[in-house]
N, C-alpha and C positions, 0 to 999 in steps of 0.2 A: 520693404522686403529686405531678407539681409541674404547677402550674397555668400554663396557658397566661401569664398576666399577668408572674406571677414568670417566669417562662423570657424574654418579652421584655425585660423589666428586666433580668436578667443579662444578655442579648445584648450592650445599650444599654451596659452600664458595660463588658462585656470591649469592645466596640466602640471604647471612650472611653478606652480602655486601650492599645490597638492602635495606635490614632492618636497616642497621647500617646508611643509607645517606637520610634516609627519610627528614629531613631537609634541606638539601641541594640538590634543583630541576637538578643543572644541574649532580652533582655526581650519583646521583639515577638515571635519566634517561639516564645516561653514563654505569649503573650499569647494565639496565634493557636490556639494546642494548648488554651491552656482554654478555647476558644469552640468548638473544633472537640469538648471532650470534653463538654461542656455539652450540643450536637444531639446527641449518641450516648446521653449520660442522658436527654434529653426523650426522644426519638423513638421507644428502645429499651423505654422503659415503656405502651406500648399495645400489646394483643395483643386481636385482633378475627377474626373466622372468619376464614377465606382468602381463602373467595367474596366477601367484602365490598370496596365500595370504599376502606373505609379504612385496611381493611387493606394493599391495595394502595399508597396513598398511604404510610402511616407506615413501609411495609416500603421502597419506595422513596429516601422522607428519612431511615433509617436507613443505605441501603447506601453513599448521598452523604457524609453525615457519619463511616462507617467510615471511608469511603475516604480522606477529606480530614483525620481526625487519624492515619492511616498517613502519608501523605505530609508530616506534621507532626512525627510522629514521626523519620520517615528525617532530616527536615531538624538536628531539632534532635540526634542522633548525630553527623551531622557535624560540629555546633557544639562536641561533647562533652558535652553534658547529658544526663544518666540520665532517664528517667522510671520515679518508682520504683512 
């Protein structure tokens, strides 16, 4: 399980990564996929009854974070990079 703390720390460095490759289309959007796959590891590992609220929450920041490394995905196809 990765703890809260660690998952901000990665944020922060892929953050600082992202900003640092703005020039370079394909490293930024290689940059933006591992941040976007990063929410889908954190968020995807809590499972809490249904009826709970946090459930609610985590399933919710899960469905944002699918969404937004699909859309990451589609982009970096375009670029021609695999994700393997």
């Amino acid at each position: 399980m990765m703890l809260y703390d660690l998952y901000q720390e990665k944020c922060l460095q892929l953050i600082d990564r992202i900003k640092k490759s703005k020039s370079d289309k394909k490293a930024y959007t290689q940059a933006c996929y591992d941040l976007a796959d990063l929410k889908v590891t954190y968020y995807g590992q809590f499972h809490y009854p249904e009826c709970s609220k946090l459930a609610k929450f985590y399933d919710a920041q899960l469905g944002f974070a699918l969404r937004e490394r699909a859309e990451i995905v589609d982009k970096l196809h375009d670029l021609g990079i695999e994700i393997a």
